[in-house]
C-alpha positions in Angstrom: 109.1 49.8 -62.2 109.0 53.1 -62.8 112.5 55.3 -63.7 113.4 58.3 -62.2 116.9 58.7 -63.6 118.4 62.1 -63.2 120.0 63.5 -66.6 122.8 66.2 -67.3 124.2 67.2 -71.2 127.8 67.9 -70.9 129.4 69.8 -74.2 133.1 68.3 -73.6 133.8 65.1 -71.1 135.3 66.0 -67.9 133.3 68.8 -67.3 131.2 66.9 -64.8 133.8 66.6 -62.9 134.0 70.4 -61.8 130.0 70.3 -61.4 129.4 67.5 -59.2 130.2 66.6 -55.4 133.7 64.9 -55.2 132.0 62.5 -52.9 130.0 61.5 -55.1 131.3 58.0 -57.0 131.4 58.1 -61.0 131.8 55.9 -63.2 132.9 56.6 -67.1 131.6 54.5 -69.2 132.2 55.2 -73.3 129.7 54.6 -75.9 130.1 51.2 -78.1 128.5 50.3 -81.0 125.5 49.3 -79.4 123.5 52.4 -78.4 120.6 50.7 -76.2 123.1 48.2 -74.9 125.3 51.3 -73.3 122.3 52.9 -72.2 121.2 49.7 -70.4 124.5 48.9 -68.4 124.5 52.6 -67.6 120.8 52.3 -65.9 122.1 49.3 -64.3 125.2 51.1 -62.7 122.8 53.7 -61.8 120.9 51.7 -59.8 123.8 50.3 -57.6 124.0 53.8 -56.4 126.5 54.9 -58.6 126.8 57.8 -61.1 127.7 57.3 -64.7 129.2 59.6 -67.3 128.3 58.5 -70.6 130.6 59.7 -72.8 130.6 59.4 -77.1 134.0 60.0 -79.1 132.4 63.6 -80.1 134.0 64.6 -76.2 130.3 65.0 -75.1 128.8 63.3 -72.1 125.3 62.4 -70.2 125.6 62.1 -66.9 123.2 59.9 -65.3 122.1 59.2 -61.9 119.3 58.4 -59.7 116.4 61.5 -58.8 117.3 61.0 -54.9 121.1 61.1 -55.4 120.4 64.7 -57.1 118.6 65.5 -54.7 120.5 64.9 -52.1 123.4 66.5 -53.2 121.6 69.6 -54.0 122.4 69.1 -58.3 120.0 70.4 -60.7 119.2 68.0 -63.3 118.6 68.5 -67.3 116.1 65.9 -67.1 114.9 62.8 -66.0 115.0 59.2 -68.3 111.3 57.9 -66.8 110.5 55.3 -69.4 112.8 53.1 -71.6 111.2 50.3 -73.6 110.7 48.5 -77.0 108.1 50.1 -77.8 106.6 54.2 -77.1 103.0 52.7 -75.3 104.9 50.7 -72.8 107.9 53.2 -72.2 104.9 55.6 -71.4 103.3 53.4 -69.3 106.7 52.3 -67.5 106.7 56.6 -66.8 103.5 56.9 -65.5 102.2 59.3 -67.5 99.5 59.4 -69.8 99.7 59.9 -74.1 98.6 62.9 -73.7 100.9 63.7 -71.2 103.8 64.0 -74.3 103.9 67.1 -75.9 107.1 66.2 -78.1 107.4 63.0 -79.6 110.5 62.5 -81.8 111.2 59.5 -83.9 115.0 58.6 -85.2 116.5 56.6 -87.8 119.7 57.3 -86.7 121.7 54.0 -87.6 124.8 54.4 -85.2 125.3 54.9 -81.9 126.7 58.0 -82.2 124.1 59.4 -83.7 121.5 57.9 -81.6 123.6 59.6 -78.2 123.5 62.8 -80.3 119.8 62.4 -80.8 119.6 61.9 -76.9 122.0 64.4 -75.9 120.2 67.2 -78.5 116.7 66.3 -76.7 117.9 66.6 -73.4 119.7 69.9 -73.9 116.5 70.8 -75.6 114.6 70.0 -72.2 117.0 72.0 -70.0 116.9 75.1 -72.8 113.1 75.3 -73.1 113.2 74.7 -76.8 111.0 73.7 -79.3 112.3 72.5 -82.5 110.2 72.7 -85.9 109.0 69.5 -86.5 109.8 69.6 -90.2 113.6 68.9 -89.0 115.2 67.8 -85.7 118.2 70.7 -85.6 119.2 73.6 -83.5 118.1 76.5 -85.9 116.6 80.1 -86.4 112.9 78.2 -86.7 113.5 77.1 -82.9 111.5 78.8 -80.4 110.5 78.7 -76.8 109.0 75.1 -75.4 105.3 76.6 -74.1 103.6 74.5 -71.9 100.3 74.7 -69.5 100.4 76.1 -66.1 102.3 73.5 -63.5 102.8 71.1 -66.2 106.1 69.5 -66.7 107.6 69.3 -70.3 107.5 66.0 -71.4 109.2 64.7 -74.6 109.7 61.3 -76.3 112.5 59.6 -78.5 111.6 56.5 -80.4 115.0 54.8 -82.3 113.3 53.2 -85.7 115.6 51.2 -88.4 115.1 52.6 -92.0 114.2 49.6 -94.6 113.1 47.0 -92.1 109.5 45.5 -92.1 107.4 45.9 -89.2 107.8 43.1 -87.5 111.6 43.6 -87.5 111.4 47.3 -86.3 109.5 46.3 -83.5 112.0 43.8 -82.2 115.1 46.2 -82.9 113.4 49.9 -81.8 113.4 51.5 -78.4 111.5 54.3 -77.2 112.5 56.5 -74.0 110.5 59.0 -72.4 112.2 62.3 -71.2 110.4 65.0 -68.7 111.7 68.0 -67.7 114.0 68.6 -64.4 114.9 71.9 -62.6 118.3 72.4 -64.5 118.1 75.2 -66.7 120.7 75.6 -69.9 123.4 78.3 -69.0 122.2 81.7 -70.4 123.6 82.4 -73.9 126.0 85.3 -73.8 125.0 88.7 -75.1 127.9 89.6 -76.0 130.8 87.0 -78.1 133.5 87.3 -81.1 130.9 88.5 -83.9 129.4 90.9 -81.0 131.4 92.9 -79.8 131.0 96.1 -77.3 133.0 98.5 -75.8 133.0 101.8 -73.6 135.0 104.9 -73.0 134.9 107.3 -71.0 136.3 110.7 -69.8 135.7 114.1 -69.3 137.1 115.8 -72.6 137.9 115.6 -76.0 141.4 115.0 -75.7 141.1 112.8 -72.7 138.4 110.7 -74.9 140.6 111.1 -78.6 143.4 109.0 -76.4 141.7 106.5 -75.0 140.3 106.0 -78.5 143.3 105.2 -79.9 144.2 103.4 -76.6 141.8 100.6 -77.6 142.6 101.0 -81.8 145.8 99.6 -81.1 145.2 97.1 -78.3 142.5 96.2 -81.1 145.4 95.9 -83.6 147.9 94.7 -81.7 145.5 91.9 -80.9 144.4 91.1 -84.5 148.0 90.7 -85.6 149.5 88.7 -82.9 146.9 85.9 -82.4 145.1 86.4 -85.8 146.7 82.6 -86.7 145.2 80.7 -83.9 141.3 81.3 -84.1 140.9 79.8 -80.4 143.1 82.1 -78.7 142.2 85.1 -80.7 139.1 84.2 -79.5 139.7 84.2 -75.7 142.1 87.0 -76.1 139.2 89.1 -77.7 136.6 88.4 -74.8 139.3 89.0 -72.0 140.0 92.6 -73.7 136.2 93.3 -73.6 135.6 91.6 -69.9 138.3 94.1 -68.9 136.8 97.0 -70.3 133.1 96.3 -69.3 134.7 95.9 -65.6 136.6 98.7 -65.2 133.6 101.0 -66.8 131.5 99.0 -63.7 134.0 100.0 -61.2 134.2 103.3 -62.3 130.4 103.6 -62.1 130.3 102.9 -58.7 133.0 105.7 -57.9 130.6 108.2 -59.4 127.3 107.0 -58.2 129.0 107.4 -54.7 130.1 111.2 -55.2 127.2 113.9 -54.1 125.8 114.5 -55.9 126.4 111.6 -58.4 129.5 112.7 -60.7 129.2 111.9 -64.3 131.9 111.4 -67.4 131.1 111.6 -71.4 130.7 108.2 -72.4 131.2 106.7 -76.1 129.8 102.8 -76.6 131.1 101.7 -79.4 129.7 98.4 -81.3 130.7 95.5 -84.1 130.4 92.4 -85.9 134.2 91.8 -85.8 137.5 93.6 -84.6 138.0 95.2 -88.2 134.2 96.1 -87.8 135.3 98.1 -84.7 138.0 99.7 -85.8 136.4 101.4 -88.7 134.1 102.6 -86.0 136.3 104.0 -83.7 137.9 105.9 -86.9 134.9 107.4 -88.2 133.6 108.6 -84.5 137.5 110.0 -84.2 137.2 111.7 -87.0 134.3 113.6 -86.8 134.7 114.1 -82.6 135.4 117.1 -82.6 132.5 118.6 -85.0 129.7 116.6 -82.4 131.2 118.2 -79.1 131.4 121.4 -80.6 127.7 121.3 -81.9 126.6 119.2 -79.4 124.9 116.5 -81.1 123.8 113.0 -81.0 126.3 110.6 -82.5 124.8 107.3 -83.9 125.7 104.5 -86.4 123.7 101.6 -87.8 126.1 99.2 -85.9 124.7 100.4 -82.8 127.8 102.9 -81.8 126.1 105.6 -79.7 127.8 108.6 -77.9 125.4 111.8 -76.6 128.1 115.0 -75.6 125.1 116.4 -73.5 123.5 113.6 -71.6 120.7 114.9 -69.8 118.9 111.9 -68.9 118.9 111.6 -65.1 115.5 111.5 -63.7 113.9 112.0 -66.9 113.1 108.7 -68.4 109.9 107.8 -69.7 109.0 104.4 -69.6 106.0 103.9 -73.4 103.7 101.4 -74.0 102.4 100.7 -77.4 98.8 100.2 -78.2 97.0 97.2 -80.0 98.4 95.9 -83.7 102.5 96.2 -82.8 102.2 92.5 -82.2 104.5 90.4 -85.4 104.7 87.0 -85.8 107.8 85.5 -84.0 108.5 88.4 -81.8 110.8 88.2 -78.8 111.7 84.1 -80.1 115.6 84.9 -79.4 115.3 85.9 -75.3 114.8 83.2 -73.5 118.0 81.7 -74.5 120.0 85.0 -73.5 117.3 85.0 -69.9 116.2 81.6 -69.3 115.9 82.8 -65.4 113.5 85.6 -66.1 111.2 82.7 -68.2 111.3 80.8 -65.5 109.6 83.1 -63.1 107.5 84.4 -65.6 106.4 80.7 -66.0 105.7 80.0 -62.7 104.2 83.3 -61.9 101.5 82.8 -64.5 100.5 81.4 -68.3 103.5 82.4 -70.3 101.9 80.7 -73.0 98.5 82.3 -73.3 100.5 85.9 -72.0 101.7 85.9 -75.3 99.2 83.8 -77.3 101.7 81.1 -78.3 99.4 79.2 -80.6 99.5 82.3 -83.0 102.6 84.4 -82.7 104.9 81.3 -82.8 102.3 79.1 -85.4 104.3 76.2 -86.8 107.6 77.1 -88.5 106.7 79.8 -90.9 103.6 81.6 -90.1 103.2 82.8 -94.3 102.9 78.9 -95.0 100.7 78.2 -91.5 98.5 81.1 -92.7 98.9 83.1 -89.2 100.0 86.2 -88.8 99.1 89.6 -86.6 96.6 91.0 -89.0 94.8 87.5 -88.7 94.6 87.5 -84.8 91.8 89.1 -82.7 91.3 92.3 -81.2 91.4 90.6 -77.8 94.2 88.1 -79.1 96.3 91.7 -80.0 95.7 93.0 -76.6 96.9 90.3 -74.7 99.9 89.5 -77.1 100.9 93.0 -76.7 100.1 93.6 -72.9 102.5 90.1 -72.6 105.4 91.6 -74.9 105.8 94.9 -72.9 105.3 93.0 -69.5 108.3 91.0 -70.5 110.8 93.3 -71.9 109.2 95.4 -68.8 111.0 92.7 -66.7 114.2 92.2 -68.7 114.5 96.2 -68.7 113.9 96.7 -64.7 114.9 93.2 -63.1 118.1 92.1 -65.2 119.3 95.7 -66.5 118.2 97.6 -63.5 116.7 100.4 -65.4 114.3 102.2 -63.4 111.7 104.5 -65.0 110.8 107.9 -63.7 107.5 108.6 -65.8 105.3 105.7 -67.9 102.8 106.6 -70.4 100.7 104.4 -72.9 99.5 104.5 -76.5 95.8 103.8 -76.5 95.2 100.7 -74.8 99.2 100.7 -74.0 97.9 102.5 -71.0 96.7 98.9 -69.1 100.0 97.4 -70.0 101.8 100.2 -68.3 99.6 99.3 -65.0 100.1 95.7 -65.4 103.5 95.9 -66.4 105.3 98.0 -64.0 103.9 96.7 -60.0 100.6 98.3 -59.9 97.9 95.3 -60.3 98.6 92.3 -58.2 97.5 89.6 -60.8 97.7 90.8 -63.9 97.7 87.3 -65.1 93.8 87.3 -64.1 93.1 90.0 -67.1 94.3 87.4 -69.8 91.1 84.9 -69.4 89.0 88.2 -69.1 90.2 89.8 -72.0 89.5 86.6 -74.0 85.8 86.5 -72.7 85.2 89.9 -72.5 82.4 91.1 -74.7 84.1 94.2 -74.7 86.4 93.1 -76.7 84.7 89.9 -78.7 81.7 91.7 -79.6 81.1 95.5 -78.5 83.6 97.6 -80.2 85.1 94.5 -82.2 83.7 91.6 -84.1 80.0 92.3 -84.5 80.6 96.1 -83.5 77.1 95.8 -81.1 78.2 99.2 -79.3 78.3 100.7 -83.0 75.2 98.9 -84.1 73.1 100.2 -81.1 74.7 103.8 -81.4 73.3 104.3 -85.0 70.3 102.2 -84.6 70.4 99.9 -87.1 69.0 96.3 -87.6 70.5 93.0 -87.4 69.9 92.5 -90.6 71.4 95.7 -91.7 75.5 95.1 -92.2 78.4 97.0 -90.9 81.5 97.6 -93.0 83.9 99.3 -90.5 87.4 100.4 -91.5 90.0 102.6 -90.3 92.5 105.1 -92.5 95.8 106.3 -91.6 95.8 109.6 -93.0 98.7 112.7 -93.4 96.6 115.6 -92.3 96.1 118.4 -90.0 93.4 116.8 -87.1 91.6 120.6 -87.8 91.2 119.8 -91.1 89.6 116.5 -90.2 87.2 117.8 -87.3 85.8 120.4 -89.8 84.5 117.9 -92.0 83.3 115.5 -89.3 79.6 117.0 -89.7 79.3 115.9 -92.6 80.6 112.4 -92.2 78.2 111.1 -88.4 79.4 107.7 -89.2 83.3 108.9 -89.3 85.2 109.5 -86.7 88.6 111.1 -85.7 90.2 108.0 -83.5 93.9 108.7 -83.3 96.2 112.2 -83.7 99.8 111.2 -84.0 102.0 113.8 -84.8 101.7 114.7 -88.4 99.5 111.5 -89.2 95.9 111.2 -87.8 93.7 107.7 -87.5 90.2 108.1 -89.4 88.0 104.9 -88.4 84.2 104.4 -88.4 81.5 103.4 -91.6 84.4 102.5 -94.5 81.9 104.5 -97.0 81.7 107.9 -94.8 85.6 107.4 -94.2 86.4 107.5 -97.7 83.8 110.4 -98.7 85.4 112.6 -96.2 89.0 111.4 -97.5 87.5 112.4 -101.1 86.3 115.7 -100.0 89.6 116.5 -97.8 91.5 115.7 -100.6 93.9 113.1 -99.2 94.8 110.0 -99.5 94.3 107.2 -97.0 96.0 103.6 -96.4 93.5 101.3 -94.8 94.2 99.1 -92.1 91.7 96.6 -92.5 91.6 96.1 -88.4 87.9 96.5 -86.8 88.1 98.2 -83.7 85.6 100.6 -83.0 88.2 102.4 -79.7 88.3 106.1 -79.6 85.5 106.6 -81.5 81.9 107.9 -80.1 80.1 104.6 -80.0 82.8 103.1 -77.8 81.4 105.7 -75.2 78.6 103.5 -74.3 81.0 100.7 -73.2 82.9 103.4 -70.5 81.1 101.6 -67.4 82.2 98.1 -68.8 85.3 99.4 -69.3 85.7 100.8 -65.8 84.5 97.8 -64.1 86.6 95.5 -66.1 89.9 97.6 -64.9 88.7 97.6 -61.3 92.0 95.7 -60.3 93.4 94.7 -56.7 96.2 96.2 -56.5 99.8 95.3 -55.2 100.6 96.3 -51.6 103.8 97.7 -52.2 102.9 100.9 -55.2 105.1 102.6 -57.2 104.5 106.0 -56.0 108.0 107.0 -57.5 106.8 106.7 -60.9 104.3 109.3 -62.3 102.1 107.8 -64.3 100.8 109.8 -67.3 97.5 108.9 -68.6 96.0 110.8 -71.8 92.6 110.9 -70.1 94.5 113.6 -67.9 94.3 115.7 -71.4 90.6 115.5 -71.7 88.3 118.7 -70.4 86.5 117.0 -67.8 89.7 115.5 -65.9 91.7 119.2 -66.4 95.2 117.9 -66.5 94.8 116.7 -63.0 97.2 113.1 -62.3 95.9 109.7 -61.9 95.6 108.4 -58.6 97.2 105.1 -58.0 94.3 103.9 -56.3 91.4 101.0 -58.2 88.7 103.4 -59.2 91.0 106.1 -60.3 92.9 103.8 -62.4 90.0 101.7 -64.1 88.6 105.6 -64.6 91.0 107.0 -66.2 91.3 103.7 -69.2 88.0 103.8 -69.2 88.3 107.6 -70.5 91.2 107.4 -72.9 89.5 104.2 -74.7 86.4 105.9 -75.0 87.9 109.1 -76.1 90.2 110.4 -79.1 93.3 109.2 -78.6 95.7 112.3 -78.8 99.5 111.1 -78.8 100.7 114.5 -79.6 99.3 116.6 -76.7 100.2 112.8 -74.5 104.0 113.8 -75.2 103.9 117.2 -75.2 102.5 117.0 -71.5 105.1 114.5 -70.5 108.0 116.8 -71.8 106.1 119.3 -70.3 106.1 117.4 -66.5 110.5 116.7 -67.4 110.5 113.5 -69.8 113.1 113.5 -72.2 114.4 109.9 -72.5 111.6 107.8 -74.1 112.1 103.5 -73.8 109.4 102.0 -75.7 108.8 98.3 -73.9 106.6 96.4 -76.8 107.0 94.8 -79.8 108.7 96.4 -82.5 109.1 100.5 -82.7 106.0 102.0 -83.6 105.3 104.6 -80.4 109.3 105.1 -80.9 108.8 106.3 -84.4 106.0 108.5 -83.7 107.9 110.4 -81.1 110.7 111.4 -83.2 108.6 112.8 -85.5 106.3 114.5 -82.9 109.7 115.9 -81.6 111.1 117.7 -85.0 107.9 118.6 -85.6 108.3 120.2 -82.5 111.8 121.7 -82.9 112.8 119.9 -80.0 116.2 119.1 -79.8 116.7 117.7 -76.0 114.5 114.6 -76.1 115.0 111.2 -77.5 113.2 108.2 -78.4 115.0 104.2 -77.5 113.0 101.2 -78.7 113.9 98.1 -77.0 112.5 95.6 -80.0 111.9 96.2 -83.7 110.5 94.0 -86.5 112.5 92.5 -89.0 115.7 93.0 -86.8 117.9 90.9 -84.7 116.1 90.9 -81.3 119.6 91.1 -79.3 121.2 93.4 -81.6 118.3 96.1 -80.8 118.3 95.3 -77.1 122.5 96.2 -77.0 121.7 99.2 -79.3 118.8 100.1 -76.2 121.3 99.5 -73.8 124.0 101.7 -75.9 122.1 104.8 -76.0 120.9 104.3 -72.1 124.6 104.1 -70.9 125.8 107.4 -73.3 122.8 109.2 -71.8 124.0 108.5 -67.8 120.2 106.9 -67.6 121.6 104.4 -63.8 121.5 100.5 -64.6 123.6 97.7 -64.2 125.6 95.9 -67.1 126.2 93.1 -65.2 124.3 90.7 -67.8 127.2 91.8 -70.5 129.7 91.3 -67.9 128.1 87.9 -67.1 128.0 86.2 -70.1 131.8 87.4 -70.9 133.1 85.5 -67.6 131.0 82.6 -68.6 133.0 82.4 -71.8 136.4 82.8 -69.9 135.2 80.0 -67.7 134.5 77.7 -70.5 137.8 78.4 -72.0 139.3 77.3 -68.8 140.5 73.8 -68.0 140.2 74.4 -64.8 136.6 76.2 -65.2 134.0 75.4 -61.9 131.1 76.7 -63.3 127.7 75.6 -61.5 124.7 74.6 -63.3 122.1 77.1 -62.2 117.8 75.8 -62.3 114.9 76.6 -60.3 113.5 76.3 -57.0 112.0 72.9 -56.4 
């Protein structure tokens, strides 16, 4: 018969207790030396209608009991135990599901029962996480990364129990195998914010008013440090209340401003740290040099991710940017889902999470160096839909969980269809993935065998391209003069002080030569922006013909560079299919100019640029365009980098947004902190939250 036994890890016994209907009959049963033997009477309590708690001398516990029981009382499950047997083949069988069907299979040689309930426990709460451990080692690490599955197809994992130094024959007669599939409970959302990351905000409306409440929270800080620095735990608790406190009243006080007309504003300071001694050196450097910033009205930041701006001028002036092709980096965005398991959940369901952001390569085995993947390895149309899935998520994250709403979007290059597809314009964006991947666009034209390029300068099929593009520190003047000269070289990109050279790798590097400048090679063929890409603009334009939502965005202006171009004389997109597909079809057939892109945006009342992509190349580009531009009122916020802590650079986003009075809601700090105070609680009732059925 086949099993269909409802699962749910516990981290301390008694828990269950607070999560489950009080009508509902448990029995605790407590782990003996005999692991299956447990699990067997267990199964058989189970199926006398009962529920069990199975609990090991750790103080963790597995509660089990039958599908229809949680169903009827409305509990979301971990997961369910469908197959237990001697043997993996006849555990699968007893499941109903097919070899194939399992995605993870784990095999233990744990030797005590203890160990055995941790490996089941660990599995389980790796089920109800979405997680995906290396397969080099069986442990909760950094190498752990989101479970990917197919569309409408339930996570399905195995555990076999083996004996270490038994023959074959004796393994079979003392191993059992259970099959595991996935349930609608969803692991509790890792905090934000904890102990070792710690934030804080003050407000007020002057110097003096914000010196005091500086030194307000210095010596609760202290105070704190020295009272309870003996016992760790309450240290601990005491250190979350005091930052649940503060994150509550700055909420409160929020909403008494927003309601004022027009909507009132106060200076703001965020201050940030790894510890509470961490904080207080922060809160004395900023005190000390307080004065100095309001007086000369600058920008005060710190590498901890302290922020406070004296002359926030941010209201109805934020730019959301999207980068272009390449930002893509092995293991990007791996840390989210555990902080937003909701918001994977509908982006699961609404679509291929998996293919959005081409799982198989930015998350290849457990060290892409020793898998031999990496972005510079992936394809042009790979890139594209890697990095159209990266801003479409932190797109989310930004607008649905911290509220942020944009006022202007603009896109780097091909950035410009992830700003449609990202921000409610095209109704299935989802339907551009398989497209892209087919798309001889993208496969063959102005990538791969370059056959736009090939036609363009007439050349043979025997006759061999070597394409290349150069990232060069020049004028673009300097560059267009020489042009000419160079008909197979081509000025792709102008990027502040920086310009992007691409075309025949031989012509590239004459012109370099004669310009007398030296240029890094990317190694990437993409023949975008450049003159032979000009014969694609029909293909281009037909493959952006997108149905579009029924609800639009009209509250966003949407800035494209093909606005910039002679023929379209600054005149705005309309949100409508052809004017949309148009308009890409321009800028990716045209020189890309970034410069003039953010000048005009400025220009229309942008001044608070959020990058949404991977890592903080668009970011980067800005500053620079800005100094060069002796502009002093405008500001560039990336929401991800490369190389750094993907959390830490999502609180240093959300820093700088709340010190510039940019509207959201920091109710997923405040969240995670009450989770905490819940957990510390004896008397905690937290529910288990999961998805719809």
């Amino acid at each position: 018969m086949p099993l269909r036994i409802a699962l749910l890890a516990q981290p301390r016994a008694g828990l269950s207790a607070n999560l489950l209907p009080s009508s509902l009959m448990i029995e605790n049963i407590k782990l003996s030396d005999d692991f299956t033997a447990t699990l067997n009477t267990a199964i058989q309590v189970v199926n006398q209608g009962k529920a069990v708690a199975l609990t090991s001398q750790s103080g963790r516990s597995i509660v089990l009991m039958a599908g229809l029981t949680a169903a009827q009382n409305r509990i979301h499950p971990h997961a369910y135990l469908s197959g237990v047997a001697a043997s993996l083949p006849l555990a699968i069988e007893q499941s109903r599901r097919q070899p194939d069907d399992v995605s993870i299979k784990q095999t233990s040689t744990a030797s005590t029962a203890t160990e055995q309930f941790s490996a089941l426990y660990q599995l389980i709460d790796d089920i109800a996480a979405r997680r995906q451990q290396p397969r080099h080692k069986q442990v909760d690490g950094d190498d752990c990364h989101y479970w990917f599955t197919e569309p409408n197809r339930a996570r399905v994992a195995s555990l076999s129990f083996t004996a270490e130094n038994l023959s074959f024959t004796e393994n079979q007669a003392n191993s059992t195998s259970l099959v595991l599939t996935q349930a609608t409970g969803l692991k509790e959302a890792k905090p934000l914010l904890d102990t070792s990351r710690l934030f804080f905000i003050i407000t007020g409306n002057t110097e003096t008013e914000l010196s005091a409440k500086l030194a307000e929270l210095s010596i609760k800080i202290t105070e704190l440090s020295q009272n309870l620095g003996s016992d760790s735990v309450l240290s601990s608790a005491a250190l979350i209340e005091l930052m649940h406190q503060n994150l509550v009243r700055f909420q409160a006080l929020s909403i008494q401003l927003k309601a004022t007309q027009p909507p009132a504003a106060q200076l703001t300071i965020v201050l940030q740290g790894t510890s509470t001694a961490a904080v207080l050196l922060e809160i004395n450097a900023l005190t000390k040099v307080l004065p100095n910033i309001i007086a000369e009205q600058t920008d005060y930041k710190t590498p901890a991710g302290s922020y406070f701006s004296p002359a926030p001028d941010s209201r109805g002036k934020v730019a959301f940017v999207y980068p272009g092709v390449g930002t893509v980096y092995p293991g990007m965005l791996r840390d989210f889902y555990q902080y937003f398991p909701e918001l994977y959940a509908r982006l699961e369901r609404e679509g291929n999470l998996k293919e959005m952001l081409q799982a198989d390569k930015t998350y290849a085995a457990t060290s892409n160096e020793k898998a031999g993947n990496s972005s510079q390895e992936m394809t042009l149309s790979e890139l594209a839909i890697a990095g159209v899935g990266s801003s479409y998520i932190l797109t989310q994250l930004l607008c649905d969980s911290f509220s942020v709403k944009p006022d202007f979007a603009l896109g780097y290059s091909k950035g410009e269809a992830s700003m449609w597809a990202s921000l409610g314009v095209w109704r299935n964006p989802h339907a551009l993935i398989e497209m892209t991947q087919t798309s001889p666009i993208f496969t063959t034209a102005i990538s791969g065998e370059l056959t736009a390029v090939r036609e363009v300068w007439q050349l043979n099929q025997d006759e061999e391209i070597t394409w290349n593009s150069f990232l060069v520190r020049s004028e673009p003047a300097a560059i267009e003069a020489l042009l000419p000269e160079f008909p197979r070289a081509y000025l792709a990109i102008i990027q502040g002080d920086t310009c992007i050279l691409a075309g025949c790798e031989q012509n590239c590097r004459a012109l370099l030569k004669q310009l007398g400048k030296r240029g890094i090679a990317s190694n990437r063929v993409t023949a975008m922006h450049t003159t032979p890409a000009l014969s694609q603009h029909a293909q281009v334009t037909d493959f952006y013909n997108q149905p579009l939502c029924d609800a639009l965005p009209h509250h966003i202006r949407f800035i494209s560079a093909a606005e910039l171009l002679p023929q379209n004389a600054n005149q705005p997109v309309s949100i409508d299919r052809q004017s949309i597909a148009t308009s890409i079809a321009d800028t990716f057939c045209s020189t890309l100019d970034f410069t003039s892109l953010i000048r005009a945006a400025r220009e229309h009342g942008a001044r608070l640029f959020i990058e949404l992509g991977a890592d903080r190349q668009t970011s980067t580009l800005i500053d620079k365009i800005n100094r060069a531009d002796k502009v002093t009122d405008s500001l560039a916020v990336a929401t991800n980098a490369k190389g750094g802590d993907d959390i830490q650079t999502l609180l240093k986003c959300i820093a700088q947004l709340i010190t510039q009075q940019v509207p959201l809601s920091i109710s997923p700090l405040v969240d995670g902190l009450v989770c905490q105070l819940a957990a510390s609680d004896a008397q905690s009732s937290v529910q288990t939250q999961g998805e719809p059925v």
